[in-house]
Backbone as XML, in Angstrom:
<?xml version="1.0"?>
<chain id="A" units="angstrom">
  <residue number="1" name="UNK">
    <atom name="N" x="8.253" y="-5.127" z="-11.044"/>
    <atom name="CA" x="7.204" y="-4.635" z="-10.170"/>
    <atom name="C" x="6.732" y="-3.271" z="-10.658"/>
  </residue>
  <residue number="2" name="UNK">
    <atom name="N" x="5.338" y="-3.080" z="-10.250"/>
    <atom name="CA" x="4.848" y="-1.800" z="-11.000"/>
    <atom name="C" x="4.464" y="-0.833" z="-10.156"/>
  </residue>
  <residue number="3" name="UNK">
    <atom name="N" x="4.743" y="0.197" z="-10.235"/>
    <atom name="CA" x="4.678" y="1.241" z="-9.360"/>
    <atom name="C" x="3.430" y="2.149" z="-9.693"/>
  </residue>
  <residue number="4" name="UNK">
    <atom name="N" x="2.293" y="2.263" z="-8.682"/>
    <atom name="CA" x="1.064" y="3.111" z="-8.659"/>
    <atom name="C" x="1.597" y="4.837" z="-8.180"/>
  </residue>
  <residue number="5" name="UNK">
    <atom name="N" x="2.178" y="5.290" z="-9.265"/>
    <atom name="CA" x="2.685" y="6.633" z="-9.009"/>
    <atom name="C" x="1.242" y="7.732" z="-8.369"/>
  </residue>
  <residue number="6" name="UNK">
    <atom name="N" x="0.097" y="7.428" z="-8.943"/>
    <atom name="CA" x="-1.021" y="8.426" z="-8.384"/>
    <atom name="C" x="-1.267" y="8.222" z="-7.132"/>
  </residue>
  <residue number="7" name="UNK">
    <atom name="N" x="-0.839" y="6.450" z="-6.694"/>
    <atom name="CA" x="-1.233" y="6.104" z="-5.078"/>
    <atom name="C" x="-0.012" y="7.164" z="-4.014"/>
  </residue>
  <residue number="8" name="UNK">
    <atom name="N" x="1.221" y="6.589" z="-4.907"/>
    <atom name="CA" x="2.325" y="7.351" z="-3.795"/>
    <atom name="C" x="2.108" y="8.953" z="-3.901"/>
  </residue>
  <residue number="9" name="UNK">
    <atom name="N" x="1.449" y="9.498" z="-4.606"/>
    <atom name="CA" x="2.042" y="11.177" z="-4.576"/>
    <atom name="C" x="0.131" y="11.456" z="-3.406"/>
  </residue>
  <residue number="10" name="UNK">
    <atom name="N" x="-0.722" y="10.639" z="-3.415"/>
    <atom name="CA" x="-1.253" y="11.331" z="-2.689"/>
    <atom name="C" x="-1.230" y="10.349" z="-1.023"/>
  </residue>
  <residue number="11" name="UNK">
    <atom name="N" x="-0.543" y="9.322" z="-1.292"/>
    <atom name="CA" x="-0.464" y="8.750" z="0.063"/>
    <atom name="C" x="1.360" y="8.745" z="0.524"/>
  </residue>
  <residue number="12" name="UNK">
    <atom name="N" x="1.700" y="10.319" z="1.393"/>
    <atom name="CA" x="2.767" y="9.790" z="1.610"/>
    <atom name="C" x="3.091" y="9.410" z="2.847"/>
  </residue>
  <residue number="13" name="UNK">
    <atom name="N" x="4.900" y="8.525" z="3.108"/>
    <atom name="CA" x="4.839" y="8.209" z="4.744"/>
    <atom name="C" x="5.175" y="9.305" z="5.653"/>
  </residue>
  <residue number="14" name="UNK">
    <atom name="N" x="4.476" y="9.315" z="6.503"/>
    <atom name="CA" x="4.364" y="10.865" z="7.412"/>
    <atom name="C" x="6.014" y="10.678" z="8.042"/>
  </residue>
  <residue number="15" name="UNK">
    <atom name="N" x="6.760" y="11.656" z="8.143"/>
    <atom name="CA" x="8.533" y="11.565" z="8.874"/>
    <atom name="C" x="8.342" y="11.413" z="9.810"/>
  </residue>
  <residue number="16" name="UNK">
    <atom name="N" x="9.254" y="10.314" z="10.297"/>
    <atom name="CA" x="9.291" y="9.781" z="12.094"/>
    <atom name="C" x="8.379" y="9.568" z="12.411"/>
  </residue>
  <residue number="17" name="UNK">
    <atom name="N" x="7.592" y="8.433" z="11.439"/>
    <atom name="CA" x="6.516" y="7.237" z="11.753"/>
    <atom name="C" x="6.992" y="6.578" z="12.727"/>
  </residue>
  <residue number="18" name="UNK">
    <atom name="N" x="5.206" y="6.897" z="13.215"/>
    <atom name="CA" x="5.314" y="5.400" z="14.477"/>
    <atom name="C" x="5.323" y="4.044" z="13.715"/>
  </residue>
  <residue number="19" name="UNK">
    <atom name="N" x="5.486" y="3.224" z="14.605"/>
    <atom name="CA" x="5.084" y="1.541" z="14.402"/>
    <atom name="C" x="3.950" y="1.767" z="13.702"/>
  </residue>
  <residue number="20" name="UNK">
    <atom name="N" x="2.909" y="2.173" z="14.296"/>
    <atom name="CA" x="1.527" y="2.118" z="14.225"/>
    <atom name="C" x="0.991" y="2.379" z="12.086"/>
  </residue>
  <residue number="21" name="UNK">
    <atom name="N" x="1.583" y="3.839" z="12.461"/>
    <atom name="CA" x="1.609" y="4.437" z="11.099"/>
    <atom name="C" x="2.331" y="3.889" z="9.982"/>
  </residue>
  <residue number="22" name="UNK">
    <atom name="N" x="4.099" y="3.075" z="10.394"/>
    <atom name="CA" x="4.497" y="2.736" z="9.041"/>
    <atom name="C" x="3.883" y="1.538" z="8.772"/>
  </residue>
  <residue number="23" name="UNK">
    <atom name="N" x="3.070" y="0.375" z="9.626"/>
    <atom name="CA" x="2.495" y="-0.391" z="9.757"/>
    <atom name="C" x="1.206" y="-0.261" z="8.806"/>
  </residue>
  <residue number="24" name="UNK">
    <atom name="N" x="0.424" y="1.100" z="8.780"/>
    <atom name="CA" x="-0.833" y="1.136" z="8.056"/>
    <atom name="C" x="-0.573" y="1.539" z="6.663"/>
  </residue>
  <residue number="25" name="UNK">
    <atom name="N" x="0.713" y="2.451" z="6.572"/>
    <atom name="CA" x="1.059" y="2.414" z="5.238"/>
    <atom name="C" x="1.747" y="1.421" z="4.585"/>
  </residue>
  <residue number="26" name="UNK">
    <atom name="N" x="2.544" y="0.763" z="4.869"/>
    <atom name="CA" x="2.948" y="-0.548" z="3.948"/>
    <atom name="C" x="1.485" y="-1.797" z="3.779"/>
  </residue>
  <residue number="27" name="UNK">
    <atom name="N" x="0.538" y="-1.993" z="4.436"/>
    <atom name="CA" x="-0.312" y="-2.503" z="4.396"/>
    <atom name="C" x="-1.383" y="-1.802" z="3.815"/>
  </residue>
  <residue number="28" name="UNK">
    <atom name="N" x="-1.257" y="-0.825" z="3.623"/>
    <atom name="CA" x="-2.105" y="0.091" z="2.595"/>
    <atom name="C" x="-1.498" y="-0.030" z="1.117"/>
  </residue>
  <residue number="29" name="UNK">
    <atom name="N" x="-0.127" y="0.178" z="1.281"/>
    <atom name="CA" x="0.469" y="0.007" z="0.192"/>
    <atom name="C" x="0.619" y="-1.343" z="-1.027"/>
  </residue>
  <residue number="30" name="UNK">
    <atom name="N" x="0.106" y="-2.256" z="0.351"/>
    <atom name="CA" x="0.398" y="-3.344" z="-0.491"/>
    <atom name="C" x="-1.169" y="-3.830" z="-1.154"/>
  </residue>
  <residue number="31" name="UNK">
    <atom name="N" x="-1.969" y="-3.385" z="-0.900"/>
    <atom name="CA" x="-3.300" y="-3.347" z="-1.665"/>
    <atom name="C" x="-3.117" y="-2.563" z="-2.864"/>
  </residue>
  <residue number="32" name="UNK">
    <atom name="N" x="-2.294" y="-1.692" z="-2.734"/>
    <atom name="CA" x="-2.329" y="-0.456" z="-4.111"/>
    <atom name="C" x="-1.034" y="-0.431" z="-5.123"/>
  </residue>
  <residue number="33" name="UNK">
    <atom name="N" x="-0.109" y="-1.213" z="-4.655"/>
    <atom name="CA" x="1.259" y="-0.724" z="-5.554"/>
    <atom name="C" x="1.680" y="-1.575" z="-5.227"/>
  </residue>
  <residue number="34" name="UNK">
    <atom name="N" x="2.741" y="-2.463" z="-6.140"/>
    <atom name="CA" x="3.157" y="-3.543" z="-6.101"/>
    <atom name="C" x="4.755" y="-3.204" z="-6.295"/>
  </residue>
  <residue number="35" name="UNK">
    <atom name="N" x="5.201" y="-1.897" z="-5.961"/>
    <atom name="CA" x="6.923" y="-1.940" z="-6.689"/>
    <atom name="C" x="7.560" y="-2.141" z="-5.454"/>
  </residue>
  <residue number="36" name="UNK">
    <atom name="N" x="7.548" y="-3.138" z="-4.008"/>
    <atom name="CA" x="8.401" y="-3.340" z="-3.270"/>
    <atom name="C" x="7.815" y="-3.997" z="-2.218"/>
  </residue>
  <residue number="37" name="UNK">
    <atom name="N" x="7.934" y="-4.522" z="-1.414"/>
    <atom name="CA" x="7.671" y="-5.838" z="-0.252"/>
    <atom name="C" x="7.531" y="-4.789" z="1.017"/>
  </residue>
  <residue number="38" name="UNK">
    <atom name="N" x="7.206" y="-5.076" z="1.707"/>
    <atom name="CA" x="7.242" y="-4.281" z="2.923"/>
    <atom name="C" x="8.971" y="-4.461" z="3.249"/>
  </residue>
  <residue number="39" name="UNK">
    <atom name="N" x="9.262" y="-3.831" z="4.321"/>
    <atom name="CA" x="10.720" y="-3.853" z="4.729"/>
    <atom name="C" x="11.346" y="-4.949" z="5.484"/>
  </residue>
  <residue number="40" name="UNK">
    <atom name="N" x="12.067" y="-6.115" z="5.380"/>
    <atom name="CA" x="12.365" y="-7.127" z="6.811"/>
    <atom name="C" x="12.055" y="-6.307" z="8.079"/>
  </residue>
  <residue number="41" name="UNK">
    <atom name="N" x="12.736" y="-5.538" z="8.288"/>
    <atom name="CA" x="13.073" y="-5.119" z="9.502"/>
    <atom name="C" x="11.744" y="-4.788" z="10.271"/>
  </residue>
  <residue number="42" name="UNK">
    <atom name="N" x="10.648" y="-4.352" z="9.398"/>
    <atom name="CA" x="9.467" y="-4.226" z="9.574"/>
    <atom name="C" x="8.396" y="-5.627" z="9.984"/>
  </residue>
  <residue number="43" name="UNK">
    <atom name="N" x="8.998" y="-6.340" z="9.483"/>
    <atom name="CA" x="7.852" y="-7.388" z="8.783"/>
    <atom name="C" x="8.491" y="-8.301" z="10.789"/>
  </residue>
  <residue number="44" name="UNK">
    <atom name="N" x="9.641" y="-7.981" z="10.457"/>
    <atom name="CA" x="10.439" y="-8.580" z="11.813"/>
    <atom name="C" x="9.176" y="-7.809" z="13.051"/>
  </residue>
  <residue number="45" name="UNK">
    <atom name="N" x="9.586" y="-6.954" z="13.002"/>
    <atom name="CA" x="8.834" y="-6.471" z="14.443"/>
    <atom name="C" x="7.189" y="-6.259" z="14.509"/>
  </residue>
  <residue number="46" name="UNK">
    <atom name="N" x="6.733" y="-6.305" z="13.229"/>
    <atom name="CA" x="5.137" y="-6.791" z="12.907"/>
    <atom name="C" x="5.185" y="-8.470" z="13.345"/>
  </residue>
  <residue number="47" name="UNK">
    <atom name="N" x="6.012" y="-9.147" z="13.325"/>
    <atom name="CA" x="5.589" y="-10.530" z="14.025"/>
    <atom name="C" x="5.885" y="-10.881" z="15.441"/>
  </residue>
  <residue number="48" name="UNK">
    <atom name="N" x="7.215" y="-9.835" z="15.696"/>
    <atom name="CA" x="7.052" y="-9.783" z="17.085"/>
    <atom name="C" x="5.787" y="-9.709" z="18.203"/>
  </residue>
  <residue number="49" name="UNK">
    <atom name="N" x="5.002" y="-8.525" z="17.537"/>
    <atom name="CA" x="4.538" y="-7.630" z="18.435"/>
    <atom name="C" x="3.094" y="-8.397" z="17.854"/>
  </residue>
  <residue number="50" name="UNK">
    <atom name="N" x="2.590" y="-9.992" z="16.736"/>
    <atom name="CA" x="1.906" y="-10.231" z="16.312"/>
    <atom name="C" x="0.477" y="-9.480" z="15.491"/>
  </residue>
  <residue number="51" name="UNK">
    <atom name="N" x="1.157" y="-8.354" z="14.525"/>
    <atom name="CA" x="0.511" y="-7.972" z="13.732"/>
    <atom name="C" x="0.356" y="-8.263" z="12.963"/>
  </residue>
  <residue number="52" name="UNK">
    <atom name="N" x="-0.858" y="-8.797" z="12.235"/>
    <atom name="CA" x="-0.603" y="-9.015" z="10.614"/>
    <atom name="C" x="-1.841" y="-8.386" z="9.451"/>
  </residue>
  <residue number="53" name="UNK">
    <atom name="N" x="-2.592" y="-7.731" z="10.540"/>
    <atom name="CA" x="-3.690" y="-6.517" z="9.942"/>
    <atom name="C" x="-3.693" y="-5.374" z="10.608"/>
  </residue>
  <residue number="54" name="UNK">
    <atom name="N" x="-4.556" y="-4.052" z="10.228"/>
    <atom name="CA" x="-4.577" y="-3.085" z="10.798"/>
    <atom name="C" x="-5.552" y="-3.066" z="12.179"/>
  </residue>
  <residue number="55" name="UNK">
    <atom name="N" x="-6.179" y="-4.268" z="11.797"/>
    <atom name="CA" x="-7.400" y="-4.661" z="13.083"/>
    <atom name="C" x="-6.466" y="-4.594" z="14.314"/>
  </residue>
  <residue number="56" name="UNK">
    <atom name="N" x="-5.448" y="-5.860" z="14.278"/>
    <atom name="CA" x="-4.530" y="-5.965" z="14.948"/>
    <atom name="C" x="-3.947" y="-4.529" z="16.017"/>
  </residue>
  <residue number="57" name="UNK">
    <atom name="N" x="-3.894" y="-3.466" z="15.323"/>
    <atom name="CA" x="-3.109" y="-1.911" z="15.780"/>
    <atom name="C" x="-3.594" y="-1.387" z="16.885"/>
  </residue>
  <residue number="58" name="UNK">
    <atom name="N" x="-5.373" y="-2.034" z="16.647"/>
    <atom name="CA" x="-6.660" y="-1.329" z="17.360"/>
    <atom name="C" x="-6.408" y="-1.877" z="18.757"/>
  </residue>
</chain>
């Protein structure tokens, strides 16, 4: 997997992200950088709560 080092140094995850926020960055992320999957634990409570875009957040 390849890592977009210019994406991560100017997009970072803000500390003690909400849902909301780590939600827009891994889905941001995954348009731009390909070196990792979003997190289970994440992806778990994004289907809970039936997110699967940022539309969704709104």
């Amino acid at each position: 997997m390849k890592t977009n080092k210019e994406w991560h140094e100017k997009n970072k995850m803000p500390k003690n992200a909400t849902f909301e926020q780590r939600v827009k960055w891994h889905l941001e992320h995954l348009k731009n950088c390909s070196c990792r999957p979003i997190p289970k634990g994440l992806l778990n409570e994004m289907e809970e709560k039936n997110v699967t875009t940022l539309h969704d957040l709104l």
